[in-house]
C-alpha positions in Angstrom: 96.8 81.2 124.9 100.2 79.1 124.0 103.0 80.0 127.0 105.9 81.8 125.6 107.9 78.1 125.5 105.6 77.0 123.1 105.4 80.2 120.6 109.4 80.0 120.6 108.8 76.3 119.4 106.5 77.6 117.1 108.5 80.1 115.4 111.5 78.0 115.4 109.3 75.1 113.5 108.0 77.8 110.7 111.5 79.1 110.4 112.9 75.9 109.2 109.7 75.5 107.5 110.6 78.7 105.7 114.2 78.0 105.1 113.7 75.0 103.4 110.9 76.3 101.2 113.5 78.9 99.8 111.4 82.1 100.6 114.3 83.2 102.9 118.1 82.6 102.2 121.5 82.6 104.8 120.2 85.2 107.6 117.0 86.6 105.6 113.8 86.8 107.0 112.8 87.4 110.4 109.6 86.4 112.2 108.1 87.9 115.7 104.9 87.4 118.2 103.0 89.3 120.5 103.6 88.9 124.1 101.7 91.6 125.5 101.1 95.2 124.5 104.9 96.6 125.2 106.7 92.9 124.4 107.5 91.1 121.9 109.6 87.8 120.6 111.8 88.0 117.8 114.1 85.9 115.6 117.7 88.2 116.3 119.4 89.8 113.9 122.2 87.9 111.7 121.2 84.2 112.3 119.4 81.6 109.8 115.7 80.7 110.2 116.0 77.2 109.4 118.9 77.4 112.1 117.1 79.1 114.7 117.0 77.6 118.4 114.2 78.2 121.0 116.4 79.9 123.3 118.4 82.0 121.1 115.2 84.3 120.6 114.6 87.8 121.4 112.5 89.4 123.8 112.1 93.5 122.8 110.3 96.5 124.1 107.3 98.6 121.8 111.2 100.6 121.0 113.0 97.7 119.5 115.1 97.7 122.5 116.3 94.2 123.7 114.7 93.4 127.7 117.0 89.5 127.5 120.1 88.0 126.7 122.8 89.0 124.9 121.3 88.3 121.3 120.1 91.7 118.9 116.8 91.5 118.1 116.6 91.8 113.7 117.4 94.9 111.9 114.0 94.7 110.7 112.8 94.9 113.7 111.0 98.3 113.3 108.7 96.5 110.5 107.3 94.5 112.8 106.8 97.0 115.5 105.0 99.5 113.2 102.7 96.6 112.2 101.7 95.7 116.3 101.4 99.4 116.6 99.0 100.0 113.6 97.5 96.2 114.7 96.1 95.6 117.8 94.4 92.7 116.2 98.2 91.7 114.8 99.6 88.7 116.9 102.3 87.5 114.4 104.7 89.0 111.8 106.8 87.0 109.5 109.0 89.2 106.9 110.5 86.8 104.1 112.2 86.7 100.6 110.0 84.9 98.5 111.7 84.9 95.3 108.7 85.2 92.5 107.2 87.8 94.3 110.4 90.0 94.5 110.9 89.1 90.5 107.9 90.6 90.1 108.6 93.5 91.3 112.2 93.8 90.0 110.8 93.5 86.3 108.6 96.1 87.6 105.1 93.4 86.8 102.2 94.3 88.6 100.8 91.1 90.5 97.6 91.1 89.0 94.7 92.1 91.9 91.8 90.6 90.2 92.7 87.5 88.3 93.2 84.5 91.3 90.6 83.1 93.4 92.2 82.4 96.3 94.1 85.7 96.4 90.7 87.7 96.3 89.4 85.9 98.7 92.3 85.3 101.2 93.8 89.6 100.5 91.4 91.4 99.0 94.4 93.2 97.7 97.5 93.0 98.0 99.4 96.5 97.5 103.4 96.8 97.2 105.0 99.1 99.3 107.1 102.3 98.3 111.2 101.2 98.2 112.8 101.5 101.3 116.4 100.7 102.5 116.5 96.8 104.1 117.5 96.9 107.9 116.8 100.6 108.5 113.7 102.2 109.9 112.7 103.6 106.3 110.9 100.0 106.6 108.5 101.2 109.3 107.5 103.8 106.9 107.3 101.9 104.0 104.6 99.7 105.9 103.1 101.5 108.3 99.7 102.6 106.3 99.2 99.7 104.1 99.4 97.3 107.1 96.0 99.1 108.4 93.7 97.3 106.0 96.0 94.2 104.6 97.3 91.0 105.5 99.9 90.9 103.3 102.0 93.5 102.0 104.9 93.0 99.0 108.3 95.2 99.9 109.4 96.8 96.5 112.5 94.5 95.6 112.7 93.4 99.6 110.1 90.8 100.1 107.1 90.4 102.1 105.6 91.0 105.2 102.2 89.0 106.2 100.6 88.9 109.7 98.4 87.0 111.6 96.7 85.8 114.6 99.8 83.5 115.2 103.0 82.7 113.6 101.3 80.0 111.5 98.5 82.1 110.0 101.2 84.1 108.8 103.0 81.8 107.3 99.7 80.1 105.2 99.3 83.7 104.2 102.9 84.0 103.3 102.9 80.7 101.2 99.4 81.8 99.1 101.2 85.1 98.3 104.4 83.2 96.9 101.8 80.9 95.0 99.7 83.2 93.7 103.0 85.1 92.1 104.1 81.9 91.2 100.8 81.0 89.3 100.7 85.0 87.5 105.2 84.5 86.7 103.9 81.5 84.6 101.2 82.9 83.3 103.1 85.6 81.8 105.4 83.0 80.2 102.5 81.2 78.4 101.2 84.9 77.3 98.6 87.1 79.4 97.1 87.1 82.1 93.3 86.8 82.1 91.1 88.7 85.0 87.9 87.6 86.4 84.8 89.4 85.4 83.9 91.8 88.2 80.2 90.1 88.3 82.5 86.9 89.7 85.0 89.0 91.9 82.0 90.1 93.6 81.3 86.6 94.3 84.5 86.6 95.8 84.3 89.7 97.9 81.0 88.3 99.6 82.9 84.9 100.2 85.5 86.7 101.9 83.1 88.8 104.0 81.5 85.5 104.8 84.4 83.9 105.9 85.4 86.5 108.2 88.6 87.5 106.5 87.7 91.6 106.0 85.2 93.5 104.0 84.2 93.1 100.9 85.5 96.9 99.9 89.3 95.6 100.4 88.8 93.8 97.4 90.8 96.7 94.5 88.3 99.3 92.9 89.8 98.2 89.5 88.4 94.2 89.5 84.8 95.9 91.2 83.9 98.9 89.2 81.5 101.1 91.0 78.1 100.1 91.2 78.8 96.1 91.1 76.7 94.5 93.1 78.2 92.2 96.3 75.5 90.1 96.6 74.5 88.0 99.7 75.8 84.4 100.2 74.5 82.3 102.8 77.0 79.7 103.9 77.3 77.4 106.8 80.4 77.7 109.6 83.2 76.3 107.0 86.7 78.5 107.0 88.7 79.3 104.3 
């Protein structure tokens, strides 16, 4: 297990990481880790990720309340804790501003579930949250039953929130979401978007049983009709 020095390092490194990719902006975004069951390190409210310093992070209690230093912990803070609570597997949560995924939802375009690869594989799904107000609780409740079965969630004009085994699986997770709208935004310009058959999104569904990244059923019941077959891949050890 990384010491508590290191994951501050860690989440300072993917905050610039973040920054400079533009899928946060000025004080957006906010990333936390596990520490234990009842505490948890967090970016603090009102500051810049790509600005972010080591010591200037959080330490919270399972209430949002701050246990050091003088600094708030982020209004979004309750986000992250209903995700741990929901979790237990959870070790990392980084919620972000990519742009093309909150076009998508702005223009009110549904991020097609069954047309990319690596998004079947990596999500299953990934569903968009009901609106809630930014930097209020109404974010814990927004998230609080999706985050059960998904990785990655899209906030209804808001953003994202993916989580992890550790800051950095969140963020990989984070950058295939912004991608894979990327990829369906242009798409749409050049004139539809073509799904997979569901014969090959079963394919998918078995690779991402295969590669330990959650049950074939996560994939969305509208790319696998019922009755599709999953069938059985044999791999070796690779990841995905």
């Amino acid at each position: 297990m990384p010491t508590e020095w290191q994951l501050r390092r860690e989440i300072c490194d993917i905050g610039r990481h973040v920054h400079e990719r533009g899928l946060v902006a000025g004080t957006d975004g906010n990333i936390s880790v596990r520490l234990s069951d009842d505490r948890f390190l967090i970016s603090p409210s009102g500051t810049c990720l790509g600005m972010l310093k080591p010591d200037e992070l959080t330490i919270m209690d399972q209430n949002g309340m701050a246990l050091n230093g003088s600094q708030k912990p982020s209004s979004e803070r309750w986000m992250h804790l209903a995700a741990y609570a929901r979790r237990p597997d959870v070790m990392a949560a980084i919620h972000a501003h990519p742009p093309t995924t909150i076009a998508l939802t702005v223009a009110g375009v549904a991020m097609s579930q069954c047309a990319l690869p690596e998004v079947i594989i990596s999500f299953g799904q990934v569903p968009v949250t009901d609106y809630a107000t930014p930097a209020t609780e109404e974010g814990a409740v927004a998230v609080r039953e999706l985050i059960r079965q998904h990785d990655a969630l899209i906030l209804d004009r808001h953003g994202s929130l993916t989580v992890g085994k550790s800051p950095t699986d969140a963020l990989f997770k984070l950058e295939k979401l912004e991608h894979g709208a990327q990829v369906l935004f242009m798409a749409h310009q050049l004139g539809r978007v073509r799904d997979l058959p569901p014969e090959e999104i079963a394919k998918l569904a078995a690779l991402r049983e295969q590669f330990g990244l959650g049950r074939a059923e996560d994939v969305a019941s509208e790319c696998i009709p019922p009755g599709t077959p999953i069938p059985r891949i044999t791999r070796g050890p690779e990841t995905y």
